[in-house]
Backbone bond lengths (Angstrom), bond angles and torsions (degrees), N, CA, C in turn:
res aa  C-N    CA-C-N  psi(-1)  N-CA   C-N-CA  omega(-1)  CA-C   N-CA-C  phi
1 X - - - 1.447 - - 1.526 107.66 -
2 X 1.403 105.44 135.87 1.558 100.77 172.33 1.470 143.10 -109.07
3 X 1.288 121.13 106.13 1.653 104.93 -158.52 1.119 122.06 -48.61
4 X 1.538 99.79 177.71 2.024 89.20 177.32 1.690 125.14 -49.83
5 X 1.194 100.51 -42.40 1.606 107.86 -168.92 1.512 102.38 -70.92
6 X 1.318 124.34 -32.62 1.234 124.84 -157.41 2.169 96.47 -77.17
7 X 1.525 99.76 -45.52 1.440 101.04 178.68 2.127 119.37 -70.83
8 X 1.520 99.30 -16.72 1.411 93.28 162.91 1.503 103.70 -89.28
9 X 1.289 140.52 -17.28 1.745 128.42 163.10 1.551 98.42 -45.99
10 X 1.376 125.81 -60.83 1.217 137.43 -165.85 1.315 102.40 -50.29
11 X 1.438 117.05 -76.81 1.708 128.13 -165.11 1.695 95.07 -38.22
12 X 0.841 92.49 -44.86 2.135 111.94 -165.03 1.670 109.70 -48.21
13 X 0.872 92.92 -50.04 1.686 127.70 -175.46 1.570 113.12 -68.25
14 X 1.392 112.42 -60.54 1.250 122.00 -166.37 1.546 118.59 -46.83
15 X 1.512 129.46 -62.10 1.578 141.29 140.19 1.252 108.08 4.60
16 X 1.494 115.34 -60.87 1.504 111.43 -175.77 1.228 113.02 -73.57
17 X 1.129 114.49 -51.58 1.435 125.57 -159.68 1.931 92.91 -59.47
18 X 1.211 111.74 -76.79 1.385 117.85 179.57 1.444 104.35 -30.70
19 X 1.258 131.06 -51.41 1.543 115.70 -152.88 2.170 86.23 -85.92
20 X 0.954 123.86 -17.98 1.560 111.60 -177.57 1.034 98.82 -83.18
21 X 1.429 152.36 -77.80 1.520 149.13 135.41 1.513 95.11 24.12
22 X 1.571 129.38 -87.49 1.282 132.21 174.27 1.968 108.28 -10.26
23 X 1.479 91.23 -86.34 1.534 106.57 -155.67 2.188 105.56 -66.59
24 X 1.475 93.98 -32.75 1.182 95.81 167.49 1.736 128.04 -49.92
25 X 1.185 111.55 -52.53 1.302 103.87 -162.03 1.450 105.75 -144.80
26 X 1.725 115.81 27.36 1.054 125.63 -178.07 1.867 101.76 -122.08
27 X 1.620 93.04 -52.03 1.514 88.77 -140.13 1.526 118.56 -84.03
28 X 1.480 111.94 14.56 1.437 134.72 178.77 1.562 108.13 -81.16
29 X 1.736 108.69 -41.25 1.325 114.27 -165.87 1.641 118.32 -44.06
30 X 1.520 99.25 174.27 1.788 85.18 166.54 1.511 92.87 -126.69
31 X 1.399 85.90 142.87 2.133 104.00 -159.04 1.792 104.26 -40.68
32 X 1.149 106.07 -47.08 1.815 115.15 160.34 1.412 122.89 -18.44
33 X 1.188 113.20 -53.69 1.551 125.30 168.34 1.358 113.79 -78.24
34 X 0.707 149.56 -44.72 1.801 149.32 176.96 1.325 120.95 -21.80
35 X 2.192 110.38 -54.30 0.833 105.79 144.67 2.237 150.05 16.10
36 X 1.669 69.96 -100.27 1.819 109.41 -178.28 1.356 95.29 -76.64
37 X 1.141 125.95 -43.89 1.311 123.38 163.16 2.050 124.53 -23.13
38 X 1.634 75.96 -83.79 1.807 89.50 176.28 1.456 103.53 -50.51
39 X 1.517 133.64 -58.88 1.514 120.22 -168.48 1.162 89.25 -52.27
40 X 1.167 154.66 -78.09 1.740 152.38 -138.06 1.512 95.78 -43.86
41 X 1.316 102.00 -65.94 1.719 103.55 -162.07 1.449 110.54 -56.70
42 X 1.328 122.72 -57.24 1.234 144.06 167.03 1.717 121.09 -20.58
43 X 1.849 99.99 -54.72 1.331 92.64 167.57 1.587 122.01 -76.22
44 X 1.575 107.21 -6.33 1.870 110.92 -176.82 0.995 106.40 -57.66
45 X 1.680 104.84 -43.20 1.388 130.86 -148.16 1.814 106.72 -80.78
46 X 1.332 119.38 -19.12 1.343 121.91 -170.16 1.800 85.88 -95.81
47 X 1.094 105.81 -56.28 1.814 110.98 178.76 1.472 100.57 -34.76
48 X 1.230 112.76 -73.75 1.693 101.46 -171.26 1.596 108.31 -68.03
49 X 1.007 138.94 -37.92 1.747 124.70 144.08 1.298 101.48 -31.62
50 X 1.318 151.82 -70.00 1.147 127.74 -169.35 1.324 109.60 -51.43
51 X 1.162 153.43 -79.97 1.422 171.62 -123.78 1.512 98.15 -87.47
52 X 1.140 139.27 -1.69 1.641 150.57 155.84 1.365 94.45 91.98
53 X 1.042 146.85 33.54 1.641 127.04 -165.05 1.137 125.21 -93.22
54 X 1.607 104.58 -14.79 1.799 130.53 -154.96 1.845 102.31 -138.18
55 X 0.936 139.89 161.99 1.427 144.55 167.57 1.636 88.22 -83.52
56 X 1.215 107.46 172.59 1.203 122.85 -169.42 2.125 92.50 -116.38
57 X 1.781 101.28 108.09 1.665 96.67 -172.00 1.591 108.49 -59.50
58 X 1.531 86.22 179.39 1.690 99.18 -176.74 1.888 97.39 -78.15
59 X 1.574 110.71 141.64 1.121 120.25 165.72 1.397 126.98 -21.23
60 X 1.632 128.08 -64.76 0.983 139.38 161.05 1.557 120.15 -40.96
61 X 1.227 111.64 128.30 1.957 86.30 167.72 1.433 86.84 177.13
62 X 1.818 123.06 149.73 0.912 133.62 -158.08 1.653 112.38 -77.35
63 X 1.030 125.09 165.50 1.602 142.54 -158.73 1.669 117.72 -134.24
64 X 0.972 90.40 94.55 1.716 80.12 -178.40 1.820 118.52 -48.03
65 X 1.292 131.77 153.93 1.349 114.13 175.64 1.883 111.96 -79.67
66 X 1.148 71.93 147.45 2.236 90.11 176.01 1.599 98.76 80.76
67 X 1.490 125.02 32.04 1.224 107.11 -161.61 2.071 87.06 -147.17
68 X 1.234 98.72 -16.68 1.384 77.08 -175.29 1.631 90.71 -129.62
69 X 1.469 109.50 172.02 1.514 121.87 -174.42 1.609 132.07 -46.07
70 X 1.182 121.55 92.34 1.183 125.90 -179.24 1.899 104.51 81.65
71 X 1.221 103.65 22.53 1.215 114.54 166.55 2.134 112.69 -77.72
């Protein structure tokens, strides 16, 4: 659980982190791959959901553009 201060470190943080994440290992690609991309991660991502390691997120949840369906 995170106290208040600890979840505004977070909020604070996140901006950066996301936009380096972005340019890091996104923004080289060619939009073509993104695709094959997302399934790849997606099935990691259900694998380690399988293996209990992570909560399973809320349904809703944001989408990068050109990356998710009819996006």
């Amino acid at each position: 659980m995170l106290t208040d201060a600890g979840a505004a470190a977070l909020a604070a943080a996140t901006p950066g982190h996301v936009a380096l994440v972005q340019r890091t290992f996104f923004a080289g690609l060619d939009p073509a791959l993104l695709p094959g991309l997302r399934t790849a991660l997606e099935q990691v991502h259900e694998q380690v959901l399988a293996e209990g390691t992570l909560p399973r997120p809320p349904a809703v949840q944001h989408r990068w553009p050109g990356l998710g369906t009819g996006d």
